[in-house]
FIPAKE-277506 format. One record per atom (N, C-alpha, C): x, y, z. Coordinates in steps of 0.1 Angstrom, whole numbers, plus 5000, padded with zeros to 4 digits. Atoms other than C-alpha are relative to their C-alpha. Layout:
XYZ...
END
This chain:
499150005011365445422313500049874992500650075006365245092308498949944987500650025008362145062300499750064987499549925012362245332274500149964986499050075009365045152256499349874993500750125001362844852256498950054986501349945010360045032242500650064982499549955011362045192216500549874990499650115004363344852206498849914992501850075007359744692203499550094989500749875012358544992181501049964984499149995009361344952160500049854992500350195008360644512157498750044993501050055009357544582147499650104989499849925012357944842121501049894987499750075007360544612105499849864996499950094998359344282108498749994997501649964997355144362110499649875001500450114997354444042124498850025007501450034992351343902141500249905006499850114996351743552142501449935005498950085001354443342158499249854999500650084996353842982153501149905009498950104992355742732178500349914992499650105004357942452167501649945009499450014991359942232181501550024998498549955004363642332188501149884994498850085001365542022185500349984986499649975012365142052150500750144991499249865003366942402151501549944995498549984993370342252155501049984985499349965012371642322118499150074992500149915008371342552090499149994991500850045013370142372068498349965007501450034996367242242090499350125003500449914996366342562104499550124984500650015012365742662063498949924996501650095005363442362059498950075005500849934991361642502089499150094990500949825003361142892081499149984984500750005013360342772043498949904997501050144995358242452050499050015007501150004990355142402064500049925011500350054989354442322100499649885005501150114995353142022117499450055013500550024987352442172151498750124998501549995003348642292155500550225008500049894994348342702164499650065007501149994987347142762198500550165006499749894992349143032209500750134988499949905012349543382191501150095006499049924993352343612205500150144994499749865003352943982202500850035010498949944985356044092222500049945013499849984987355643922252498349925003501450044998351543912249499449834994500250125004350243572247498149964997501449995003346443522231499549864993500650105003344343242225498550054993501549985008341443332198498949954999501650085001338043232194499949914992500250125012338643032166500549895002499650114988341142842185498949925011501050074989338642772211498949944990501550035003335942712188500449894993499950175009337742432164500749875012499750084992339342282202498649945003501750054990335342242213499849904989501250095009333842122179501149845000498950145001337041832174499849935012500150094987336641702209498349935002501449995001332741722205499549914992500350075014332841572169500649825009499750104995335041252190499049985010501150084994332341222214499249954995501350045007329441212195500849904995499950165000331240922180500149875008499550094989331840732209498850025003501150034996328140782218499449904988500850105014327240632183500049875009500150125000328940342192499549895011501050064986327540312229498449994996501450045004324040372216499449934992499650025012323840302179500449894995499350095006326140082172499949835006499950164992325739642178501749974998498850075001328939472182499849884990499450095006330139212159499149845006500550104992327738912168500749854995499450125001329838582174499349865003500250164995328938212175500549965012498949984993330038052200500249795002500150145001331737632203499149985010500350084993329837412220500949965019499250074993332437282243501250155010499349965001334237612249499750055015499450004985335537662288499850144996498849864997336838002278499050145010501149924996333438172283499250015009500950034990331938002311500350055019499149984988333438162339498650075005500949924997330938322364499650135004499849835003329738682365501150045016499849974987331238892395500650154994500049914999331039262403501850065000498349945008334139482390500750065011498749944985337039572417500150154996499949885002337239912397498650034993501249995012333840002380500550144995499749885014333540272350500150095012500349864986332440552381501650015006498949974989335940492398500850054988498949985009338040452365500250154996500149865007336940802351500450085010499649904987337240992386501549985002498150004998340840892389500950044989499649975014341340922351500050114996500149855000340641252351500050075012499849924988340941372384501450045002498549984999344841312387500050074986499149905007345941452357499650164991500549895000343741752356501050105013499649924986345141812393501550004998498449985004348641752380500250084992499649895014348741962350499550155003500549854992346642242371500950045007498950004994349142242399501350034991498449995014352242212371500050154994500249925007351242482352499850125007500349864988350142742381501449995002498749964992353442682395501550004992499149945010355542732366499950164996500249855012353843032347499250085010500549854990352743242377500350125004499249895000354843472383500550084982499649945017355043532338499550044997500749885007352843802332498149924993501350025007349543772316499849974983500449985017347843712281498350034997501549955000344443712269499249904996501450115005341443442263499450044995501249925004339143542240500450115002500449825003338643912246500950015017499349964988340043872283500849975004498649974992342843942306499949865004499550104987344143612321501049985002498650064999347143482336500549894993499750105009349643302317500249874999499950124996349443002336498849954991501250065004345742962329499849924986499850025012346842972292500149864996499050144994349342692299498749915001500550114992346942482317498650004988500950065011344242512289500349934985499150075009346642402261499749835004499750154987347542112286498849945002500850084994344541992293498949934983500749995012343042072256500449824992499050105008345941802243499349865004500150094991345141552272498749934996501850075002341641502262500249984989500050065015342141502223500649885003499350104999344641222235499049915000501050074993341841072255499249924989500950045014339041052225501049914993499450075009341340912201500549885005499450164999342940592222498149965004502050065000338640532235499650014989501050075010337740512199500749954993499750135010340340312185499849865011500450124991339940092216498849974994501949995003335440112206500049964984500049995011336640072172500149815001499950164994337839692182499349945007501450124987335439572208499150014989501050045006332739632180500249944985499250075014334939502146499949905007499750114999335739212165498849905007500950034992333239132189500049885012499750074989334638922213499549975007500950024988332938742239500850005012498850014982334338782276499749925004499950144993334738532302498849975002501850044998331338542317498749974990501249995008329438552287498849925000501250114995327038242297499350075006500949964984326538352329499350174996501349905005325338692314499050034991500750015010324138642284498849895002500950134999322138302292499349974989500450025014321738172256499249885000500950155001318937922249500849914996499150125007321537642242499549895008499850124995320837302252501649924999498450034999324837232263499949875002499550134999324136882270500149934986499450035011324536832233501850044999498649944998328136942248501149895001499550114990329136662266501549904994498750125003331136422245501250084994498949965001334836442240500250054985499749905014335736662208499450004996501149955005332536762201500150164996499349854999333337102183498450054992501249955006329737222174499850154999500549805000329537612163499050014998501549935000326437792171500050094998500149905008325738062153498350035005502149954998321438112163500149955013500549994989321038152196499450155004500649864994319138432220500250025011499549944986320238592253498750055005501350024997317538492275499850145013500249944993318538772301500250164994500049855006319339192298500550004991499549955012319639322265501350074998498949904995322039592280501649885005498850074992324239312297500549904991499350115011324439072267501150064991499249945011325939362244501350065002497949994995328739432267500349885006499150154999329639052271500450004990499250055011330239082234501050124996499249885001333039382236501349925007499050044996335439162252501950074996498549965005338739272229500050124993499349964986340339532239499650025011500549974986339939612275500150124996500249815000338439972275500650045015499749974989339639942312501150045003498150055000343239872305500650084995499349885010343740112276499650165002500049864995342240452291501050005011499249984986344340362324501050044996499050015006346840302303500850154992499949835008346740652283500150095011500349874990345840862313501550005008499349984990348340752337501449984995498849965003351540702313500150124994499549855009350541072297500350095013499549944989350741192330501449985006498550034999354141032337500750064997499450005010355441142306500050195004499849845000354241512313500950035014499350004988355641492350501949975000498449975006359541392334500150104993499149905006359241662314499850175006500149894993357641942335500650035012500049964986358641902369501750005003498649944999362342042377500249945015499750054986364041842405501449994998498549974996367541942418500449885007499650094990367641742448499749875002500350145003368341372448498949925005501450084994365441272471498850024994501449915008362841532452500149894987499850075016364241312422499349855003500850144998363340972440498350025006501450024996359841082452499250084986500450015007359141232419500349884987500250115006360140882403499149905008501750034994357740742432498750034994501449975006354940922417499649934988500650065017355340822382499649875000500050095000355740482394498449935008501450004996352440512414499150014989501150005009350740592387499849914989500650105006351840312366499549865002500450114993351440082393498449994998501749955000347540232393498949954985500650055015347140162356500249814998499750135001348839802357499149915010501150024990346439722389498249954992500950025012343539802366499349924994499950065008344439612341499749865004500050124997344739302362498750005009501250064999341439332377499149964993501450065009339239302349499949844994500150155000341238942344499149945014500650054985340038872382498850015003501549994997336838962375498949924992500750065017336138762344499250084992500649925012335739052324500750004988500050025016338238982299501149875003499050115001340738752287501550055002498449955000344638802296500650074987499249955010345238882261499050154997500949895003342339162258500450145011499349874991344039362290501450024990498249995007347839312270499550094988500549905012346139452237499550175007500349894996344439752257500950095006498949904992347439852279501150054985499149945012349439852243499450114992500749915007346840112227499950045008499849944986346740292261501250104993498849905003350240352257500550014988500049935007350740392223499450104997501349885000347840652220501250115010499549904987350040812255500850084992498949925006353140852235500150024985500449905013352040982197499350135009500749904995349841222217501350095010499049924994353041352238500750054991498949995005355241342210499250124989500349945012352941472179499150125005501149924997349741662199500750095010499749914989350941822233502250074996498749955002355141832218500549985016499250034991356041712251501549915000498950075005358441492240500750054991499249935010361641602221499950145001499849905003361541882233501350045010498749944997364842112245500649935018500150024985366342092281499250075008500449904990365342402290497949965002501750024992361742302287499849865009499750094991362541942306500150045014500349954985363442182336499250085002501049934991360442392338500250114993500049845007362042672321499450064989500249945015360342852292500750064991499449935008361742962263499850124993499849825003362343352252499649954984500150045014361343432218500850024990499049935011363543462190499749984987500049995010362843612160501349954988499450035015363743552123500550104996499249895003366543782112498950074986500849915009364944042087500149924986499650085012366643842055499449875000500550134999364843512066498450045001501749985000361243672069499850114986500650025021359543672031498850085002501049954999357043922027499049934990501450025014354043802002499250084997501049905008351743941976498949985005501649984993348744061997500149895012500450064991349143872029501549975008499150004988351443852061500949855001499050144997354343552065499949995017499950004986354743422100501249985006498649964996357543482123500549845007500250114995358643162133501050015015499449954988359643102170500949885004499150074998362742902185501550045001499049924999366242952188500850004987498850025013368043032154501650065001498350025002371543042146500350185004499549864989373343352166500550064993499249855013374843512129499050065000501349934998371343632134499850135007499749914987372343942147499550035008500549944998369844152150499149925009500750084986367543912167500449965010499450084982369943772190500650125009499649874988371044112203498450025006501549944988367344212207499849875011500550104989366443862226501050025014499049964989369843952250499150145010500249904983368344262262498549955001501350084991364844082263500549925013499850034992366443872284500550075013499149964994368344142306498550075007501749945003364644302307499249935008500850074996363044022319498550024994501049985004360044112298499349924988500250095010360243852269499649885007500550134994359943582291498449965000501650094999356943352288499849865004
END
């Protein structure tokens, strides 16, 4: 009987409404009249990943195909500038302490930073996402059937990495504009200098022509010193994961609350750790980890706020809960000459009749849920 009624109801939205697309937006800007007009009449800032039909949740090819080439398009530049690209070649004083420190093997090397950098918050957002949207029905990938977690968790992970690319190439953008030399740079670079022209007191002699008598490979990352590339991916990975963990993970109970502020605190302990080895190793200068951990986490939180919409968004999605969909009263959806309007989704104002009766018995239904 129910279902029926249901059905009869859907037949009936989509005869008067003929929608296709919903696009998401975030609710907190529902909460007047007037804004919820800018909205439906305005264009969008949030990107279109998810397509809805009643309930059905679909991710298209074209979606997938402009998430690959964008993430693709940010590598290949990051390869430029590892292959391709020289850094900024600096002089360097005569007399200057700052550089002479001696080499020594990295307490975190690149191999560890990445495995943890990506390992936790793949396993966190995988885990998160199964155990939210598992029990919510299905949608479709491409042409197939998957579960709606899966969906979730490719969203999620899609965002995480655009994050990624963009703080690693404004960090790569700076180590090779500036060119910085790091602590050890002597001891790896070994420049033909005769230093005992060094000797006497305020002797400020800049050298500009010298040659790095040792690896070519080892000279060109002594001169990347500022920012720390170590400092500012830790830095992104492990406060975007924080950030997603306050607002995914639903905790009732006061202890569940203090061992999921444990975690988050683990993980920025893990990044701040990091950061303070590459001073201990004489790989950069105190001020080249402070600059990296600030591009870190700024990169964390635009990318929460503007890319994934994790930030600012409702209560109900802070506890875990998803939100039902609710259409645009019939008077608020604009047909156009030769081409379909989009329905927009969120919660609008309750004079709304018709929609907010139908989302009531969606909800009563349990079949809108997503």
């Amino acid at each position: 009987m129910l279902r029926k009624v249901y059905q009869t109801a859907q037949d009936w939205v989509s005869r008067s409404f003929d929608y296709e697309t919903i696009k998401m937006i975030d609710k907190s800007e529902m909460r007047s009249e007037r804004n919820y007009n800018s909205i439906v009449e305005g264009p969008l800032n949030n990107r279109k990943i998810l397509f809805r039909n009643m309930g059905e949740v679909t991710v298209k090819w074209q979606t997938v195909v402009i998430d690959l080439v964008t993430l693709s398009t940010g590598g290949i530049i990051l390869l430029i500038f590892l292959v391709a690209v020289p850094p900024m070649r600096r002089g360097i004083f005569c007399e200057d302490e700052s550089i002479r420190y001696p080499f020594k093997e990295s307490t975190i090397p690149n191999w560890l930073l990445y495995i943890y950098s990506f390992a936790i918050p793949f396993a966190v957002i995988t885990i998160t996402e199964f155990r939210l949207q598992r029990n919510r029905g299905s949608g479709t990938f491409l042409t197939r059937p998957v579960p709606l977690w899966f969906i979730s968790m490719y969203r999620s992970l899609i965002d995480f990495l655009f994050g990624c690319a963009a703080s690693q190439l404004v960090t790569d953008i700076g180590k090779y504009s500036i060119g910085r030399l790091r602590p050890n740079f002597i001891a790896v670079c070994g420049p033909d200098i005769n230093f005992d022209n060094c000797s006497g007191f305020g002797h400020h002699e800049y050298i500009e022509h010298y040659t790095c008598t040792k690896s070519l490979d080892d000279a060109k990352e002594s001169r990347v010193s500022f920012p720390s590339g170590h400092s500012s991916f830790s830095a992104f990975t492990m406060l975007y994961v924080a950030i997603y963990i306050q607002v995914k993970w639903r905790v009732n109970r006061s202890a569940m609350r203090l061992l999921k502020s444990g975690i988050q605190l683990s993980l920025m302990l893990l990044a701040y750790f990091t950061a303070l080895s590459r001073v201990m190793d004489n790989k950069h200068h105190w001020s080249d980890v402070s600059a990296g951990a600030l591009v870190g986490a700024v990169s964390a939180s635009l990318t929460a706020r503007y890319v994934s919409g994790l930030v600012g968004q409702g209560k109900e999605e802070q506890t875990g809960e998803s939100e039902s969909v609710t259409l645009s009263a019939a008077g608020r959806y604009r047909h156009g000459s030769g081409h379909q309007n989009d329905v927009e989704a969120g919660r609008g104002p309750k004079e709304q009749s018709v929609a907010y009766d139908l989302i009531n018995l969606g909800k009563r239904l349990r079949v809108i849920r997503t």
